[in-house]
C-alpha positions in Angstrom: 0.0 0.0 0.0 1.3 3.2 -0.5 2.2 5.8 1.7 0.2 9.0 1.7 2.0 11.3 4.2 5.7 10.8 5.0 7.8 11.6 8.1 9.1 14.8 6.3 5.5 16.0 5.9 4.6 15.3 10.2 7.7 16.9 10.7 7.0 20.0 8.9 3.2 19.9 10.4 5.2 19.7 14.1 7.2 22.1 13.4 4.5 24.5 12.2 2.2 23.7 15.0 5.2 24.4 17.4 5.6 27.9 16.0 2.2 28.6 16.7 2.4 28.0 20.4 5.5 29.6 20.4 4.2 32.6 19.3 1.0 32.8 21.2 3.2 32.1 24.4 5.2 35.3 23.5 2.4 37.7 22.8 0.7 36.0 25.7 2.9 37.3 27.8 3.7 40.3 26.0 0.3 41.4 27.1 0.7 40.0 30.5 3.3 42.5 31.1 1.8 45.6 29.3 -1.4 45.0 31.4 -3.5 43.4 28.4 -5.2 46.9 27.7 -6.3 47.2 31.7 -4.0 49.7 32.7 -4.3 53.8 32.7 -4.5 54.0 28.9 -7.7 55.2 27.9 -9.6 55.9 24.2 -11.9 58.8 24.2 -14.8 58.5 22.2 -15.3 60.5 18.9 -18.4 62.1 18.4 -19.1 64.0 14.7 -21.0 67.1 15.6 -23.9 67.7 13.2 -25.6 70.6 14.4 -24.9 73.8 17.5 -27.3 76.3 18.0 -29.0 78.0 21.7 -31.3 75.8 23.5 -34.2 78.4 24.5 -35.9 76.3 26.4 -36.6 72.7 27.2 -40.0 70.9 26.9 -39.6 68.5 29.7 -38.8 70.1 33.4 -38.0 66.6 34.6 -35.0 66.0 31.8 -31.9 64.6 33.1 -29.3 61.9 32.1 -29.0 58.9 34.5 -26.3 57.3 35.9 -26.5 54.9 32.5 -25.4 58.4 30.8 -28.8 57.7 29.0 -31.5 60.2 28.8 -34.4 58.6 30.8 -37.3 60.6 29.2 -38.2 62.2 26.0 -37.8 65.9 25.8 -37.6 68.7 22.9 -34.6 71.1 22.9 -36.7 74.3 21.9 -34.3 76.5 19.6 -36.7 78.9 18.3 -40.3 79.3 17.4 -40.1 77.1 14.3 -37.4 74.6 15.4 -36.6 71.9 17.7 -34.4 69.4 18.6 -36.4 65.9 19.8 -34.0 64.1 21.9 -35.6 60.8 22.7 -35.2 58.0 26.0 -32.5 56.5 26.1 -30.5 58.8 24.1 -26.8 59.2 25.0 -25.9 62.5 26.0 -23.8 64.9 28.6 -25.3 68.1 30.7 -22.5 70.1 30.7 -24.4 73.3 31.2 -25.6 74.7 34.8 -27.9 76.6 33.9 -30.5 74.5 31.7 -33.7 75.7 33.3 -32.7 79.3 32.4 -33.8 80.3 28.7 -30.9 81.0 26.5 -28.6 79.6 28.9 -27.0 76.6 27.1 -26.2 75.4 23.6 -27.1 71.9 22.3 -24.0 70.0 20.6 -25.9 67.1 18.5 -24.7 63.9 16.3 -27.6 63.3 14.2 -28.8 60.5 12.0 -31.1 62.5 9.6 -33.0 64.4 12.0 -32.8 61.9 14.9 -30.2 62.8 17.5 -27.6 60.0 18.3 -25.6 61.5 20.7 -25.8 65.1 22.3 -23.9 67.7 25.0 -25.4 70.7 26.5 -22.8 73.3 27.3 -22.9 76.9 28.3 -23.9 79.7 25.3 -21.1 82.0 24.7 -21.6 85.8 24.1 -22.4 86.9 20.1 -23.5 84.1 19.5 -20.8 81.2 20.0 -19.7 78.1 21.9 -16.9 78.2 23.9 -15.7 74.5 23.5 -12.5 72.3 24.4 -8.7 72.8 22.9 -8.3 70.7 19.3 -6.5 68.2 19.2 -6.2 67.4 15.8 -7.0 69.0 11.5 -7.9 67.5 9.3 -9.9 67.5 5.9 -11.8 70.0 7.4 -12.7 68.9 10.1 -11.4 69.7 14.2 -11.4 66.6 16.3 -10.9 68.9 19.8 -8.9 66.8 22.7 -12.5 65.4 24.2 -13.0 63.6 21.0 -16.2 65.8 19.5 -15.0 66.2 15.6 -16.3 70.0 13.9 -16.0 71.8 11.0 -12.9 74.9 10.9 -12.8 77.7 9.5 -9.5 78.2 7.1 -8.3 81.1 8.9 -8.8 80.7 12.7 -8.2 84.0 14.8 -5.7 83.6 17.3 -6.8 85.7 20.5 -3.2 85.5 22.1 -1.2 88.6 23.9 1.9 87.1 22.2 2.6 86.3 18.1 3.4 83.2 16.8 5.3 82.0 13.2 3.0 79.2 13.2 -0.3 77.1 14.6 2.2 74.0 15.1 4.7 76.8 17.4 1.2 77.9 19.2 0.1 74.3 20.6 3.5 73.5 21.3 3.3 76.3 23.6 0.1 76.4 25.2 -0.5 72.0 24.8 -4.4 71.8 25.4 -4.4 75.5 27.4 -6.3 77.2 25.2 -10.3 77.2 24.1 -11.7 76.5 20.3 -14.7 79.0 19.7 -17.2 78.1 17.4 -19.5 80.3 15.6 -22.9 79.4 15.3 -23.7 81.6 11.9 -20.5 79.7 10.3 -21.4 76.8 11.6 -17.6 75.9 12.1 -14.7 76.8 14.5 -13.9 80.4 13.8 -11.1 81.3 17.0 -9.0 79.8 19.7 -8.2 81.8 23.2 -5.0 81.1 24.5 -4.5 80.5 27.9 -8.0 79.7 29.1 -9.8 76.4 29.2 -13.8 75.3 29.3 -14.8 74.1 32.9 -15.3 70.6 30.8 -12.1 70.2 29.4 -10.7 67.2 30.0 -6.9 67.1 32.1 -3.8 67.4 29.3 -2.4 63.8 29.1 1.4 63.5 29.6 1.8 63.2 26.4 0.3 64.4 23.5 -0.7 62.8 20.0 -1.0 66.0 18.1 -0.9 66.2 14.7 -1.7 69.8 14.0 0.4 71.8 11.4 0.1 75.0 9.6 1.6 77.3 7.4 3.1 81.0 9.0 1.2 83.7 9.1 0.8 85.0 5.5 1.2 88.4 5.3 -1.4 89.2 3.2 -3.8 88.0 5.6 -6.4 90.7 6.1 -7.4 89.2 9.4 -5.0 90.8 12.3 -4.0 88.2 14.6 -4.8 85.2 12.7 -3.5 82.0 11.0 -4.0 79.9 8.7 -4.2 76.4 9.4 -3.7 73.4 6.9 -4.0 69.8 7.4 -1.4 67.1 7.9 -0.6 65.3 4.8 
């Protein structure tokens, strides 16, 4: 009778099923030692912002988020006399603003899936009609992912607010890190400023390290806005 499978072949099968072990064994204990992804490392969540605008009023006196950080009732987000935002139970959300019984008072930052909101934060209005929100942390196509992970639009130009000057945007966050506060412009509908040297009660803490990867070019000197740069995204 012939022989189907010869030593050489079980040998080669041994020797690749050793290999195998071998390796899970290593990156067993690779993760063993780096704490297996249970250590101080954390991911913050990223959240595409849809729509701002002021929060007038809201429908339901009663609205709160539980400790599930889910919305336990329905409500509407009144904006104005022909517009509202529904948020519905069990909606995801943060109430970031003290003042949310006061009309006015607070802004409504939404993710939205057609109309429907996904995800929303209520932070305090700013003055002229913009939202004082968190450092950014990142550019890019557009779009501002700030350092508490909510992504939104930028204007080309953002006005620098600063006592001192800087060549560039990359020479401004390497001096301020996340001490500074994105404003957003709720006619634009985009990040229009940054203030250096103050920070949203919200903010989260700067990490140790930072994974910026915010460039620009230097000021152009034929920008007509004083105090400004230009800001372009990584490559």
């Amino acid at each position: 009778m012939r022989q189907i499978f010869s030593v050489r072949f079980f040998a080669a099968v041994g020797a690749v099923v050793g290999l195998f072990f071998l390796l899970t064994t290593i990156f067993a204990t690779s993760e063993a030692i780096d704490g297996g992804g249970g250590g101080e490392t954390t991911t913050t969540a990223l959240h595409k912002v849809d729509f701002v605008d002021q929060v007038s009023s809201v429908s339901n006196a009663r609205f709160r988020i539980g400790a599930d950080g889910l919305t336990d009732g329905d409500t509407d987000l009144v904006i104005d006399a022909s517009r509202a935002v529904r948020v519905a139970a069990g909606t995801p959300g943060e109430i970031l603003c003290p003042g949310l019984r006061r009309p006015g008072a607070c802004a409504v930052v939404a993710d939205l899936l057609g109309e429907a909101v996904v995800w929303f934060a209520l932070v305090p209005m700013g003055s002229n009609n913009t939202v004082r929100l968190p450092a950014i942390d990142t550019l890019e196509a557009g779009t501002a992912t700030l350092v508490n992970g909510w992504q939104v639009p930028f204007a080309p130009v953002l006005d620098r607010r600063c006592e001192d000057e800087f060549v560039s945007y990359r020479d401004f966050r390497e001096t301020f890190g996340d001490n500074f506060t994105s404003i957003y412009d709720i006619e634009d509908r985009r990040l229009s400023a940054v203030e250096c040297q103050v920070k949203v009660p919200y903010a989260p803490e700067p990490t140790t390290t930072t994974s910026t990867t915010i460039t620009a070019a230097a000021t152009d000197p034929t920008d007509p806005t004083p105090g400004s740069t230009t800001a372009a995204s990584t490559p």
